[in-house]
C-alpha positions as CSV (number, residue, x, y, z in Angstrom):
1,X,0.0,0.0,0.0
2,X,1.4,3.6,-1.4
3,X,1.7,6.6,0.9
4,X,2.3,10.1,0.7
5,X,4.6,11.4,3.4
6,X,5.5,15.4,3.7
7,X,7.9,16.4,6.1
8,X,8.5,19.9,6.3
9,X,9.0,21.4,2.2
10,X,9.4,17.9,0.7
11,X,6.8,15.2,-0.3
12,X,8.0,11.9,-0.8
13,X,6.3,8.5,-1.7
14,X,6.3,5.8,0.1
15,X,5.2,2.1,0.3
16,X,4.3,0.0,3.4
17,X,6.1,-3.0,4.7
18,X,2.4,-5.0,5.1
19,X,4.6,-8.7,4.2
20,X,7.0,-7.8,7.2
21,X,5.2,-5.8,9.8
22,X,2.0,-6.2,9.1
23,X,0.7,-5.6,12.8
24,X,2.0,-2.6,12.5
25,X,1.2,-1.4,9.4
26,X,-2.6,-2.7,10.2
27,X,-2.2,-0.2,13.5
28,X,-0.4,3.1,11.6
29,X,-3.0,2.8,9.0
30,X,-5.8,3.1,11.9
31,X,-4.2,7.1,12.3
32,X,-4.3,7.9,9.1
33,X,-4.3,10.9,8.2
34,X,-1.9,11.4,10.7
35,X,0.2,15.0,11.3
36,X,2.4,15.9,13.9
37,X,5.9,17.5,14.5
38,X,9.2,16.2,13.9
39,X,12.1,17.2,16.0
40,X,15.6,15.7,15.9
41,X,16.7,13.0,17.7
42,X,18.7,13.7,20.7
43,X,20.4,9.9,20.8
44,X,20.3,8.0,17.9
45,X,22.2,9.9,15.1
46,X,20.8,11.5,11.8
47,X,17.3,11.0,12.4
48,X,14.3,12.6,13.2
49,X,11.2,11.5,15.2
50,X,7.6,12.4,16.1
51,X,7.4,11.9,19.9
52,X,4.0,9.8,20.4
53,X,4.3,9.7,24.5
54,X,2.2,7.3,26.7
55,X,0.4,6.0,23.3
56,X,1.3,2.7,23.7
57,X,0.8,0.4,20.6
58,X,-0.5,-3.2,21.1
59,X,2.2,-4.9,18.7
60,X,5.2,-6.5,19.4
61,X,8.5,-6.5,17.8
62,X,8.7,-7.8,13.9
63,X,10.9,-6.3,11.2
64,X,12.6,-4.8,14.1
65,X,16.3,-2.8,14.0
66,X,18.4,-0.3,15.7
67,X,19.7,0.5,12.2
68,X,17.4,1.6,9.8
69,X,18.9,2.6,6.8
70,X,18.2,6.5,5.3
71,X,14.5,6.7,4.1
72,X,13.4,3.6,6.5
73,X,10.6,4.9,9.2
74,X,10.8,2.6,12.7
75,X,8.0,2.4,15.1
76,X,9.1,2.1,18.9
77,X,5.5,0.8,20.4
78,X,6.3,1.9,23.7
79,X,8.1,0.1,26.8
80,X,11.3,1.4,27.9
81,X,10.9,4.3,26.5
82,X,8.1,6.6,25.5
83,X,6.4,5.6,21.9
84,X,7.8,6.8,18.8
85,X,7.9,6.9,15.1
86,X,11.8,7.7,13.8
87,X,12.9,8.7,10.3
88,X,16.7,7.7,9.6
89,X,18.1,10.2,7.0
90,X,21.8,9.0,7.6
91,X,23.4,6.8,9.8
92,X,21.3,5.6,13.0
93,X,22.0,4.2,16.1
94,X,18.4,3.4,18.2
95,X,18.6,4.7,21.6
96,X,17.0,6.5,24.4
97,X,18.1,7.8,27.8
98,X,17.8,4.4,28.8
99,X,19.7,2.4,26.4
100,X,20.1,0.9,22.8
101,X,16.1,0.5,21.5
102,X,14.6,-1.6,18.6
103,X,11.8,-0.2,16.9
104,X,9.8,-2.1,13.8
105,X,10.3,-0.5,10.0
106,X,6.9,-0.7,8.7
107,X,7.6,2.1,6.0
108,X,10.1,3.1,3.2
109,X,10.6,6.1,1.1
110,X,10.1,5.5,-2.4
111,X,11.3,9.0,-3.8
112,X,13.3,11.8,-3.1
113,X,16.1,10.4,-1.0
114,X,18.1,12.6,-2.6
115,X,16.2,15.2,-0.4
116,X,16.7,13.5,3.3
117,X,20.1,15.4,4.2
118,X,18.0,18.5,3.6
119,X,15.3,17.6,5.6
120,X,17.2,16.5,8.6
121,X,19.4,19.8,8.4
122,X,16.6,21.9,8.7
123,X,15.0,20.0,11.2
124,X,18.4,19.9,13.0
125,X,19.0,24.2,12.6
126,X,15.5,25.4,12.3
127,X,13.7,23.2,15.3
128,X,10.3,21.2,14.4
129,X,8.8,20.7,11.5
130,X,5.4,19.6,10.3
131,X,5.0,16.0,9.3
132,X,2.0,14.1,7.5
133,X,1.0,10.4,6.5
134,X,-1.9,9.9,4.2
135,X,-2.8,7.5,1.4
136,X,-1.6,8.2,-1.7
């Protein structure tokens, strides 16, 4: 299933990993259309994440990393840390205040990689920006 993600200036396609998360595909598609903020991660590298707080999602770990690779979004569904939805743009490390974390990649960028450096500069200069999910 196709997406459209903008974040900040950019819009960007995207598909869904339904074959290798599908629990959590099934529970992001329930928010859609989603919008929130995306600030920049504090931990874990060149990412940027939309914190999701004591919204605790009822999946458990598949198609889980601590490395997703630039244009791969992980879901954190809440435990050790508060829940969370993280966009890698460059190299990643997944961690909180408490540790190394493993969240689920349910979604990939399709298009405009090319623009992810961008986006994570500005979010890293200019503070948060606006982020939205919605069918494509």
């Amino acid at each position: 299933m196709n997406l459209k993600v903008t974040a900040g200036p950019f819009v960007f396609d995207a598909v869904l990993e339904t074959e290798k998360a599908p629990k959590t595909c099934e529970a992001f598609l329930k928010l859609l259309p989603f919008e929130n903020k995306i600030i920049h991660v504090r931990w874990s590298g060149e990412g940027v994440w939309v914190p999701l707080g004591d919204n605790h999602f009822s999946v458990g770990f598949e198609n889980n990393t601590s490395h997703p690779a630039p244009g791969h979004f992980i879901l954190y569904p809440g435990g050790e840390s508060e829940a969370e939805i993280l966009l890698a743009y460059g190299g990643v490390d997944f961690s909180s205040k408490v540790g190394q974390l493993s969240g689920n990649h349910f979604l990939t960028l399709t298009s405009n990689l090319d623009k992810l450096p961008e986006l994570g500069n500005k979010v890293l200069w200019e503070g948060a920006h606006d982020i939205k999910f919605e069918l494509a």
